[in-house]
Backbone bond lengths (Angstrom), bond angles and torsions (degrees), N, CA, C in turn:
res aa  C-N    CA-C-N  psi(-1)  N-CA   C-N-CA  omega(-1)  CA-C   N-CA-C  phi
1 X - - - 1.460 - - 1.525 109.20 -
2 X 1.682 113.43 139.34 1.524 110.30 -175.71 1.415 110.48 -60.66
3 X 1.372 131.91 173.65 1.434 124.83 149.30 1.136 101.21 -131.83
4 X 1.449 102.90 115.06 1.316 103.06 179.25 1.724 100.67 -122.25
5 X 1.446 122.75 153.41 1.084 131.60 147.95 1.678 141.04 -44.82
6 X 1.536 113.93 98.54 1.291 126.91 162.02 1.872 117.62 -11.78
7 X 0.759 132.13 124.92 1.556 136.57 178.84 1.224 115.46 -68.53
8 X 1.372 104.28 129.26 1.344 98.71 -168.04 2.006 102.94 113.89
9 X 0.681 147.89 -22.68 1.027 160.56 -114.30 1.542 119.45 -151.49
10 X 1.516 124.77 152.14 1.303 103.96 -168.44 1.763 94.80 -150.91
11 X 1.552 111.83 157.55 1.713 132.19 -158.77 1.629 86.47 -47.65
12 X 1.271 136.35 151.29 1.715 137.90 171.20 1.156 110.58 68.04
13 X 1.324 142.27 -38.73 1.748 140.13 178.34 1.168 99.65 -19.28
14 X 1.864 129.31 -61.51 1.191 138.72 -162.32 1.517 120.64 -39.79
15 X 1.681 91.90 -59.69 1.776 107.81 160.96 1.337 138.51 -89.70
16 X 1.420 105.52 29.88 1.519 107.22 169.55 1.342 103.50 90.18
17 X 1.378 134.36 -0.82 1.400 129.19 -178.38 1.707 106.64 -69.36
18 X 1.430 114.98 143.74 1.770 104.16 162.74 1.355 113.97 -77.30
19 X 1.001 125.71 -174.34 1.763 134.55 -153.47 1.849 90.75 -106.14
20 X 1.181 107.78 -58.18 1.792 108.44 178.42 1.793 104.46 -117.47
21 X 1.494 99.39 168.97 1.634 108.14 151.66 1.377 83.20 101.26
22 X 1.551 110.78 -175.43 1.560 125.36 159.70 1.854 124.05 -47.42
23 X 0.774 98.08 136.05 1.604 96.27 169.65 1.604 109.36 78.31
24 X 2.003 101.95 12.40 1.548 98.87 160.81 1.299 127.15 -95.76
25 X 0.986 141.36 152.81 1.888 133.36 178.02 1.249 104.61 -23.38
26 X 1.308 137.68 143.91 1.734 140.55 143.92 1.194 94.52 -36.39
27 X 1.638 109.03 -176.64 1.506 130.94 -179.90 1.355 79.34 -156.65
28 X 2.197 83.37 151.40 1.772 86.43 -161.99 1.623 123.99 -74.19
29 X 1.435 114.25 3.55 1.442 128.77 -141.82 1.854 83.75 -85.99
30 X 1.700 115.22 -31.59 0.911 147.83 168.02 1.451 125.40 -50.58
31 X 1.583 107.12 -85.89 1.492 100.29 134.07 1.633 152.24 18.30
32 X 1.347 81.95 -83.85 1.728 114.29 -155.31 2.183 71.39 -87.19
33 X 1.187 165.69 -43.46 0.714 143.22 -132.45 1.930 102.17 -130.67
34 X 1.233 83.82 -19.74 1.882 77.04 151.35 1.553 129.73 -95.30
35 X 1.289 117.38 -5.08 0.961 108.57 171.98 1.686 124.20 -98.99
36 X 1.377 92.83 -7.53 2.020 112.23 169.01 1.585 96.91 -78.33
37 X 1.513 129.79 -26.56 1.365 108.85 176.09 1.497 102.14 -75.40
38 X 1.349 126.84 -64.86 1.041 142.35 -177.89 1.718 97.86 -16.21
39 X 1.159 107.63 -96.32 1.901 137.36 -158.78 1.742 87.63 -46.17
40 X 1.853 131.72 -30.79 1.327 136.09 -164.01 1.920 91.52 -86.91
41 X 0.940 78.36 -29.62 1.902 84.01 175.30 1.682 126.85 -70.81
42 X 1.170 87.11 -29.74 1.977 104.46 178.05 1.083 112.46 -97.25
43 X 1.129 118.09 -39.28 1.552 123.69 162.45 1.739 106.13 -53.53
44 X 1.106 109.63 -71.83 1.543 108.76 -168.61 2.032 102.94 -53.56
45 X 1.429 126.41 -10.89 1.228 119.53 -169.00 1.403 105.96 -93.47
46 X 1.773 109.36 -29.42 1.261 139.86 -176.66 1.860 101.39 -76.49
47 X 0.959 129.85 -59.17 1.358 119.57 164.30 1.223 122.75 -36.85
48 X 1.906 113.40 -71.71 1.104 114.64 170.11 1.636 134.72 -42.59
49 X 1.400 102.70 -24.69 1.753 97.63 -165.54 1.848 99.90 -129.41
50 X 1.162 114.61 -36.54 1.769 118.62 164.86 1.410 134.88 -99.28
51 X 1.335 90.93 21.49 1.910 103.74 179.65 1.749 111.84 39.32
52 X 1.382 102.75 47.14 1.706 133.41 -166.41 1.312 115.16 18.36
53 X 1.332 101.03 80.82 1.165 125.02 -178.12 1.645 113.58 -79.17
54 X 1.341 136.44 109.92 1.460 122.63 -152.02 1.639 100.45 -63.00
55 X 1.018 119.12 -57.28 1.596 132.91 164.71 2.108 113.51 -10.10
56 X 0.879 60.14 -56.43 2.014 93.09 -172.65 1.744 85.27 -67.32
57 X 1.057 112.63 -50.66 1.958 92.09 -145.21 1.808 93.53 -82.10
58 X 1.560 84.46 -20.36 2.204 82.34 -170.93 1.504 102.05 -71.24
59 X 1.542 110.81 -39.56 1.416 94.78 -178.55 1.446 115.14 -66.48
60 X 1.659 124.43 -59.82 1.425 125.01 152.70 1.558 95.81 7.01
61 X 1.495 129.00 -103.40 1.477 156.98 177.76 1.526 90.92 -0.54
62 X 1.181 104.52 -74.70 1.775 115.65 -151.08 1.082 94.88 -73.73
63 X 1.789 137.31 -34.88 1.484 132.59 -175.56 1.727 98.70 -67.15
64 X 0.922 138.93 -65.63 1.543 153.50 -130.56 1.664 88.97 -82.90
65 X 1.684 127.67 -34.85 1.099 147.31 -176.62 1.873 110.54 -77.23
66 X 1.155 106.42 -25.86 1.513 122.45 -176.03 1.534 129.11 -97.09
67 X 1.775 79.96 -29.19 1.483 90.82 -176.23 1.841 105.41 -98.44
68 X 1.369 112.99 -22.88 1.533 108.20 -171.68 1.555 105.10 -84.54
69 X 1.050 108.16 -31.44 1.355 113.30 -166.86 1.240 108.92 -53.20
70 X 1.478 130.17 -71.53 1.150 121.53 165.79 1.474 141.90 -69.69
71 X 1.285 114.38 14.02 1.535 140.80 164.28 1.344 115.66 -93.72
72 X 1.153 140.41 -51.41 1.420 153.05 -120.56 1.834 98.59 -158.49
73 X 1.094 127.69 -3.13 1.432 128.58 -145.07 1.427 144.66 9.80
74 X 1.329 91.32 36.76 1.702 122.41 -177.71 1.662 127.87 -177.72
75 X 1.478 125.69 152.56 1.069 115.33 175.48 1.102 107.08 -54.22
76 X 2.005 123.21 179.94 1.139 111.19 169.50 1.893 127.03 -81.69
77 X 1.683 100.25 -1.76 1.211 98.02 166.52 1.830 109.22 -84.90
78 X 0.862 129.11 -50.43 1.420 124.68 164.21 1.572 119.05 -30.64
79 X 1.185 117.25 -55.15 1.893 115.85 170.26 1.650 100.85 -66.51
80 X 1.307 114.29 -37.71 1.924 97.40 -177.39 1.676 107.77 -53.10
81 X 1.714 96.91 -53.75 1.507 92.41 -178.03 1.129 122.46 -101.17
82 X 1.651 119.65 55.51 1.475 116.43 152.68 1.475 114.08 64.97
83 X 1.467 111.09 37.81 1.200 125.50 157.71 1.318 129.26 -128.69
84 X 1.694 137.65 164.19 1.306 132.33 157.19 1.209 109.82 -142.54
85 X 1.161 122.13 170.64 1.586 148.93 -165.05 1.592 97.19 -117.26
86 X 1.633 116.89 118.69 1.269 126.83 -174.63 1.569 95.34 -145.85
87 X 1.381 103.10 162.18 1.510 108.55 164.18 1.373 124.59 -48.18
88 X 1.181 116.88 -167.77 1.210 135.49 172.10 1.923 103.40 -97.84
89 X 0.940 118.15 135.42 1.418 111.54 -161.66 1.929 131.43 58.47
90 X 1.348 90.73 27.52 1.626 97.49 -169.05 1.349 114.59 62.87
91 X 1.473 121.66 168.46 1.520 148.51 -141.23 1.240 127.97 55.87
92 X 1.035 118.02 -167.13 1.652 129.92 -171.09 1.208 111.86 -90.06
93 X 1.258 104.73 130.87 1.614 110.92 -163.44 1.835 112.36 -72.99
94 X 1.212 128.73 -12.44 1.122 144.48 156.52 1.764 88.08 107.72
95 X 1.718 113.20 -141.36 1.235 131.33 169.03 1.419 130.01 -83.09
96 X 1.278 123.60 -57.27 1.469 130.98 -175.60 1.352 98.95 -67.91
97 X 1.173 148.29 -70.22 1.251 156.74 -175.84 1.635 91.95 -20.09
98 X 1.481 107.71 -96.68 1.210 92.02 -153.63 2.003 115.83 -54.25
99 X 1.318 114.00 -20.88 1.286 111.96 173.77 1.354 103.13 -51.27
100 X 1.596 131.05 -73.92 1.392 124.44 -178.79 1.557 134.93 -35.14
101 X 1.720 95.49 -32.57 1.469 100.64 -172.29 1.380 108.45 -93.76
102 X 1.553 125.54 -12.13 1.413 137.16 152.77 1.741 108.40 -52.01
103 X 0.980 105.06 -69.05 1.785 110.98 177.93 1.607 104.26 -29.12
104 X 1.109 86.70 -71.52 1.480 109.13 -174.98 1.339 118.28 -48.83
105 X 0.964 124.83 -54.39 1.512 123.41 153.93 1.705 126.44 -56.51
106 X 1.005 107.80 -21.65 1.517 96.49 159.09 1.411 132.16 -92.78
107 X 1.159 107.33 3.94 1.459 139.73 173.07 1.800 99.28 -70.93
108 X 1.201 119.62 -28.90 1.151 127.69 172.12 1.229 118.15 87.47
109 X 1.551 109.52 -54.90 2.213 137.07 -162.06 1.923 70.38 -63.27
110 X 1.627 121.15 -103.91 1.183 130.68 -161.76 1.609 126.31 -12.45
111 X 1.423 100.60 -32.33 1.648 99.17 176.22 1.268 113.20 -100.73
112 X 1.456 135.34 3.18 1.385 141.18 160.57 1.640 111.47 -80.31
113 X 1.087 121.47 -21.77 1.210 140.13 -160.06 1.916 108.24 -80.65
114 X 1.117 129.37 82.98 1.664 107.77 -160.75 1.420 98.28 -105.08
115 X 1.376 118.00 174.15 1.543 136.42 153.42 1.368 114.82 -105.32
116 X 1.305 111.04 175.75 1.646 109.67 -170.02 1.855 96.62 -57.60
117 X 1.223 104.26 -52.71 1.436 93.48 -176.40 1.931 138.58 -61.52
118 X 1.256 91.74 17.04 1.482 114.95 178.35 1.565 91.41 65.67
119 X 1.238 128.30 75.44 1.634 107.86 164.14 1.776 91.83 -151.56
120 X 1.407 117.46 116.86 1.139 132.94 137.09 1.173 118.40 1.05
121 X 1.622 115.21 129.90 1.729 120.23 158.92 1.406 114.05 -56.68
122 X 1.740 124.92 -27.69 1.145 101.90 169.40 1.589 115.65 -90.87
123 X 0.979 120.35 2.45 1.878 112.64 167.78 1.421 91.74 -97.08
124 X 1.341 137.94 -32.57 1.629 98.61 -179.92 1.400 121.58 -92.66
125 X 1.739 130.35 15.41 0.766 100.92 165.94 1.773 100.06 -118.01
126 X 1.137 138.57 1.18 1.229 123.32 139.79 1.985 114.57 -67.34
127 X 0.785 127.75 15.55 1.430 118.04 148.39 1.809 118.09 81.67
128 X 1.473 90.96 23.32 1.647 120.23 -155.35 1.642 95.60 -121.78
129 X 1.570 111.20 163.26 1.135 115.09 -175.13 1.766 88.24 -155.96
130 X 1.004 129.15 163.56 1.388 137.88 -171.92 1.847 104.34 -143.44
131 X 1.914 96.23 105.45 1.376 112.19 -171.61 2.044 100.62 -115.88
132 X 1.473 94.05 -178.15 1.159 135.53 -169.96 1.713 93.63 -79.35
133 X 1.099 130.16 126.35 1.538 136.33 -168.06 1.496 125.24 -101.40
């Protein structure tokens, strides 16, 4: 069944997100451009140190994704562009979270996958939403 959004209504409203400003959903333009730093980042670590080994750069990906998140509250392409990765209802997503929703995102299918509220199979089922910082 679709889920689509009630009229009147806007992407995050559902979960308490605001419509603009900090602490509103990303937009994908956003998105789509932290994760080209990110994946340009593992690659370049993966050249340098695994003679780019595809193996090597995905894990790279999912480590660098696991470990910032809950340090930093975002990859380092997410803090360049003025985003973070928080729960669902605000705070810190703890440990597993962002590990799961890293997996999951390199899985590729899960983060193409949206709901009305623009959030990824891997942010909704690690329990995460990816906002405006």
């Amino acid at each position: 069944m679709p889920d689509f959004l009630p009229p009147g209504t806007y992407p995050g409203e559902r979960i308490g997100l605001p419509e603009e400003g900090s602490g509103s959903l990303a937009k994908l333009g956003r998105r789509i451009g932290a994760i080209i730093i990110d994946w340009t980042c593992a690659v370049v670590v993966s050249i340098g140190f695994f003679a780019y080994d595809p193996i090597a750069t995905l894990v790279i990906f999912i480590v660098v994704q696991s470990v910032f998140i809950p340090t930093i509250g975002g990859s380092p392409g997410h803090r360049l562009l003025g985003l973070r990765v928080q729960r669902v209802g605000g705070g810190w997503p703890g440990l597993w979270r962002p590990a799961l929703r890293s997996i999951l995102l390199a899985l590729v299918i899960p983060a193409v996958i949206w709901d009305a509220d623009n959030r990824g199979v891997h942010d909704k089922a690690a329990g995460t939403v990816l906002v405006r910082a």
